[in-house]
C-alpha positions in Angstrom: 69.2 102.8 115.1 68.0 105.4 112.4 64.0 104.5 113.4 65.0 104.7 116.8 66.7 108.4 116.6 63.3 109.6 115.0 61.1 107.8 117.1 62.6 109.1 119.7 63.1 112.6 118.8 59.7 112.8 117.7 58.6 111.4 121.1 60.3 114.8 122.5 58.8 117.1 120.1 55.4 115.9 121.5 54.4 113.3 119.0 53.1 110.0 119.7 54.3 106.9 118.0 52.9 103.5 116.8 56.1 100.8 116.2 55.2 98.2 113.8 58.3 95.8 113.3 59.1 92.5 113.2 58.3 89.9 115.7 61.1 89.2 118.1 63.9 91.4 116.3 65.8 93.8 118.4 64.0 97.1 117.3 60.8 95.9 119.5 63.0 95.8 123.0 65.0 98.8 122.2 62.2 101.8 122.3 60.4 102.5 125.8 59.2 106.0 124.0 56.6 104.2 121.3 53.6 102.1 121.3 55.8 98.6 119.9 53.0 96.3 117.6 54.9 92.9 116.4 53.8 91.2 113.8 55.4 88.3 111.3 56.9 89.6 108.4 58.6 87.2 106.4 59.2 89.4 103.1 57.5 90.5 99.7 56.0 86.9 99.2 54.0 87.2 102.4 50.7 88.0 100.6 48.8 87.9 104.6 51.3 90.9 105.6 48.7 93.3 103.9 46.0 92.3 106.0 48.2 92.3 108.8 48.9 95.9 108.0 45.6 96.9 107.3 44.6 95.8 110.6 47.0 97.2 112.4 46.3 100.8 110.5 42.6 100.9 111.0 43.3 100.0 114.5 45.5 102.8 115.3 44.2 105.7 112.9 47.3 107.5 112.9 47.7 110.4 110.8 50.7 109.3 108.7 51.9 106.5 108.1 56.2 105.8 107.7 57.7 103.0 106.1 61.4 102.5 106.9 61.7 98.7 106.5 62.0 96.2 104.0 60.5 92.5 104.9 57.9 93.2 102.1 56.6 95.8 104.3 57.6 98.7 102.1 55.6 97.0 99.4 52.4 96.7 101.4 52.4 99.3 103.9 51.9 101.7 101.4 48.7 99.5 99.7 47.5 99.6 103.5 47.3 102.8 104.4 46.2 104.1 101.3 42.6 101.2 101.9 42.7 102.8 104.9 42.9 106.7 103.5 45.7 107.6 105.6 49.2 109.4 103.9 52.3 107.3 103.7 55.7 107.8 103.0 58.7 105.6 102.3 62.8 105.6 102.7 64.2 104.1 100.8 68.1 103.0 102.2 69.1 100.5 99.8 71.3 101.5 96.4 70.0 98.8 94.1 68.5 99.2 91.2 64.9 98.4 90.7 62.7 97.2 87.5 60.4 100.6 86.6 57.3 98.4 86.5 58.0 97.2 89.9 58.9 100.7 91.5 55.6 102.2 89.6 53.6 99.3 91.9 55.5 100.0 95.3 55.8 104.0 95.3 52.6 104.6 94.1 50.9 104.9 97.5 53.6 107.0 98.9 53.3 110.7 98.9 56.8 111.2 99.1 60.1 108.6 99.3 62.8 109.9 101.5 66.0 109.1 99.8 69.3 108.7 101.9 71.4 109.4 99.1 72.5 111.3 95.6 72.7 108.0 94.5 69.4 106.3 96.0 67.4 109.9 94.0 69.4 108.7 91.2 67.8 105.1 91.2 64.6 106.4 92.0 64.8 109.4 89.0 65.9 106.0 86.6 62.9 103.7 88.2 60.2 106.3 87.4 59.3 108.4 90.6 58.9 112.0 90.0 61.5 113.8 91.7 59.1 116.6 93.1 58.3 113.5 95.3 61.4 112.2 96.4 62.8 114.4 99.6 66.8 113.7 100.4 67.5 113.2 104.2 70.2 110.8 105.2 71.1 109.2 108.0 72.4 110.5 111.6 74.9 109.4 113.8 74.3 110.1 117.9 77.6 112.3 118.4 77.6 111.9 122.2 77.9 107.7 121.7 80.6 107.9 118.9 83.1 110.6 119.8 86.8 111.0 120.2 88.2 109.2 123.2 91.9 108.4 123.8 91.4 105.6 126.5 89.5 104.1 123.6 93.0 102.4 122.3 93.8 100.7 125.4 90.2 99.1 125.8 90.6 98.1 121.9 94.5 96.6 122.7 93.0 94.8 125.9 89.7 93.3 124.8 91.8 91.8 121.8 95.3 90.8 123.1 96.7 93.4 120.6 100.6 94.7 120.9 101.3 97.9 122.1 102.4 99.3 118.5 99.5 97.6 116.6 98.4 99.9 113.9 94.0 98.7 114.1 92.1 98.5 110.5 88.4 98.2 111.9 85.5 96.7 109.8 82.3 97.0 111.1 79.7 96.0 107.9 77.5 92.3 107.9 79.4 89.0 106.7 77.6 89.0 103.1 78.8 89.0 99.6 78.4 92.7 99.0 80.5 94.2 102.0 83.4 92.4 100.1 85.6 91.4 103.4 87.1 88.9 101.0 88.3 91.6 98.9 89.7 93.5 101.6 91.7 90.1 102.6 93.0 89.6 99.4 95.3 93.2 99.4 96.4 92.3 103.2 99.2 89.7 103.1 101.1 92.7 101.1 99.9 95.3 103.7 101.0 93.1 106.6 104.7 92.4 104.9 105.0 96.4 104.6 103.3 96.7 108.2 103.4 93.8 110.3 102.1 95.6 113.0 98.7 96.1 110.9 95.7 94.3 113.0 92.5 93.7 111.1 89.1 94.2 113.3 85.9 93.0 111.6 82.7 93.4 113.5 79.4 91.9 112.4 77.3 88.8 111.8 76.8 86.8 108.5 76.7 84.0 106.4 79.8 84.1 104.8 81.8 84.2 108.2 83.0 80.5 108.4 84.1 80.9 104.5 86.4 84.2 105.6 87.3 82.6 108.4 89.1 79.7 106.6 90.6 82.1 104.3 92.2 83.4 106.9 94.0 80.4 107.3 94.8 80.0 103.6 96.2 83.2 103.5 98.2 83.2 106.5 96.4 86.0 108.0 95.2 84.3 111.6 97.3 86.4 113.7 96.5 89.6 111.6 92.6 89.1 111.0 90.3 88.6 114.0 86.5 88.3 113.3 85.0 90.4 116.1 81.0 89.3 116.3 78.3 91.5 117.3 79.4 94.2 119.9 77.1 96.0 122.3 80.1 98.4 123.2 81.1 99.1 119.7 81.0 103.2 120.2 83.7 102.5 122.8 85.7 100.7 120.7 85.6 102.5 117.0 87.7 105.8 118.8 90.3 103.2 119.3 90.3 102.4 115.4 93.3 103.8 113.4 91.2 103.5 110.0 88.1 102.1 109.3 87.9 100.5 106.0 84.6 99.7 103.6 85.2 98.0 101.0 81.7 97.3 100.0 80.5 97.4 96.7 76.9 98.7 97.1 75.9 101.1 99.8 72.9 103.4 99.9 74.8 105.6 102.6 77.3 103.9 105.6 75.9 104.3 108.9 79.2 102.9 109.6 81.6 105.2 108.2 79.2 107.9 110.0 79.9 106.7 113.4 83.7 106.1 112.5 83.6 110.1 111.5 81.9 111.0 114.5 84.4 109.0 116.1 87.0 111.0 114.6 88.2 107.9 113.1 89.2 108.5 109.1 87.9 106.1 106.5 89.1 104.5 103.4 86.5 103.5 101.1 84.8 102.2 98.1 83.3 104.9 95.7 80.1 103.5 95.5 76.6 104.1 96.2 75.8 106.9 98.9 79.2 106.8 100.4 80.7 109.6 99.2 78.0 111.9 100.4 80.0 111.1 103.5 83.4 110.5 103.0 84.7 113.5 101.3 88.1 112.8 99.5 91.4 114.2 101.0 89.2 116.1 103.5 87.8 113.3 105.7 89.0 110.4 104.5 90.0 108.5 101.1 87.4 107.2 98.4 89.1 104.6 95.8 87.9 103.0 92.5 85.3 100.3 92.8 87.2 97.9 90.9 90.6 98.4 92.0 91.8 96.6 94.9 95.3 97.9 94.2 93.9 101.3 95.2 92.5 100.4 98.5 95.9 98.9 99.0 97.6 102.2 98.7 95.2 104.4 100.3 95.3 102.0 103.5 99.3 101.9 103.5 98.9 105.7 103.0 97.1 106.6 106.5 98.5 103.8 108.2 102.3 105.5 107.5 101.0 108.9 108.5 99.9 109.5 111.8 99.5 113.4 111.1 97.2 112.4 108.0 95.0 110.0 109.9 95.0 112.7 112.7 93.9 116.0 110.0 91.0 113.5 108.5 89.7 112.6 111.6 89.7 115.7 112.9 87.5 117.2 109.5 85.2 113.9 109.5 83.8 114.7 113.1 83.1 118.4 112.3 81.5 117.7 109.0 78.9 115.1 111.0 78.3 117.0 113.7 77.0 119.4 110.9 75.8 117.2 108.5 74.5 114.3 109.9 73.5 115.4 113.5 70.2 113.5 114.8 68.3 117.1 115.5 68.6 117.6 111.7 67.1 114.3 111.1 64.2 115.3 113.5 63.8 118.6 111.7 64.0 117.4 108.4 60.8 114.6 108.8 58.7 117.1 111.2 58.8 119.2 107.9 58.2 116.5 105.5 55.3 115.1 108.0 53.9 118.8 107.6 53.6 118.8 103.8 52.2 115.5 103.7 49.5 116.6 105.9 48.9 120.0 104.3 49.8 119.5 100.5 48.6 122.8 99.8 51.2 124.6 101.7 53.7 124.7 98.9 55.3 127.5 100.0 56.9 125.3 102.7 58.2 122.2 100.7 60.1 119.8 103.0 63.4 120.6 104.4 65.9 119.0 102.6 69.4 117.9 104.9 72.2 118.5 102.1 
């Protein structure tokens, strides 16, 4: 979605776009506004990528190359554009930590790595890269498709048999070890004996869902837990959430928790990684320790008591994304970037920074 609210707002600003990505994903079918190229890209051990790319960039001749992807293709996209002599730059949306001799070898090419995060410049400041070329712009969230609606609760109820008093905890992250659903499962048989109206909503795909699925069963949480899928009509559901809760352990920003704010939906979360460039504490929503389960405990059984609460944080959240994190920003911010790379001597306009 992030690629596809620059490629698209650059589209209206008058620029034209090449879309390398992955053969057969969903990114390919989604854009009518871009040139799509698909190729195979089966990660950093796919040494034949780089000639893919190199192909692909002496083909098009484009005056700037931008890397958004992993796949091993922000390893060698770089390497291929810079044979080719054209500027690249990177973002970077992952928190993890990298060797320095392995970040020296990918940034090098890049003129500049976009980081979504404080915590993202952080890693990069620790892996090596100069900050005068690392440029902060986080992610956006489209504030028409995630907004406020109060017939969002009855579609929610409906589409999922809930009772008419059911107080909705939505998840929306992947099914994988480091959103930590199984941590959030562990706290809820004492959440649903203090509020057995609580109904748990976890949206996404993964690995790990047939193991959370039978610890549902073992915890006696079948009638309290449903495990949601994929959802094309997700921003008509999340308005409908009470709380959405993140429990995750690493995160380079939360696209989620953006569109749960723009949805004016408060969120309780982990204090980890990028997230509290979005959640501000007390204000929008409630940040707890990383390693502290008991906390997340309490913070949820806060908002859910407190209608008013939930109501005050929801309110904030939406305002400070439709300042913050507004998809015109995001525009702005790379059309500057895009400049400097192209004219390096103009360094009395460094790139706009979104803070």
């Amino acid at each position: 979605m992030q690629v596809l609210h620059l490629v698209e707002g650059l589209s209206a600003r008058g620029v034209d776009n090449v879309l390398v990505c992955a053969r057969d994903g969903a990114l390919a079918r989604a854009t009518r506004v871009a040139t799509v190229v698909e190729l195979p890209m089966q990660g950093e051990l796919d040494l034949l990528l780089l000639p893919r790319l190199v192909r692909e960039v002496k083909r098009w001749q484009p005056d700037l190359v931008h890397v958004h992807s992993r796949r091993g293709a922000d390893l060698y996209g770089g390497i291929a554009a810079q044979l080719e002599g054209v500027p690249a730059v990177l973002t970077r949306r992952v928190d993890s930590p990298e060797p320095a001799v392995v970040a020296r070898l990918k940034y090098a090419p890049y003129r500049f790595v976009v980081a979504l995060s404080r915590a993202i410049e952080r890693q990069l400041a620790d892996a090596g890269v100069p900050s005068e070329r690392v440029v902060r712009i986080p992610s956006a969230v489209d504030a028409q498709r995630y907004r406020p609606d109060a017939a969002a609760r009855e579609r929610i109820r409906t589409a999922f048999g809930l009772p008419a008093d059911a107080l909705v905890v939505g998840v929306v992250a992947q099914l994988i070890e480091r959103k930590r659903h199984g941590w959030l499962l562990a706290v809820l048989p004492e959440l649903v004996r203090a509020l057995p109206q609580l109904r748990v909503l976890c949206f996404g795909r993964g690995p790990l869902e047939q193991r959370l699925k039978a610890e549902l069963v073992d915890r006696g949480l079948t009638q309290h837990v449903t495990f949601a899928g994929f959802r094309a009509d997700l921003p008509q559901l999340v308005p409908g959430f009470d709380v959405l809760a993140h429990p995750a352990s690493r995160e380079g920003l939360g696209v989620a928790l953006l569109e749960a704010a723009s949805a004016g939906v408060p969120v309780v979360a982990c204090d980890v990684g990028g997230v509290p460039d979005v959640v501000e504490h007390g204000h929008t929503g409630l940040l707890v320790p990383a390693d502290d389960p008991g906390a997340l405990l309490d913070a949820l059984a806060r908002l859910l008591r407190d209608r008013a609460e939930r109501a005050r944080l929801g309110i904030a959240a939406r305002a400070r994304v439709e300042r913050r994190f507004n998809v015109a920003g995001l525009v702005e911010a790379h059309l500057s970037l895009y400049a400097q790379v192209r004219n390096p001597r103009a360094a009395a306009a460094p790139p706009m920074v979104m803070r």
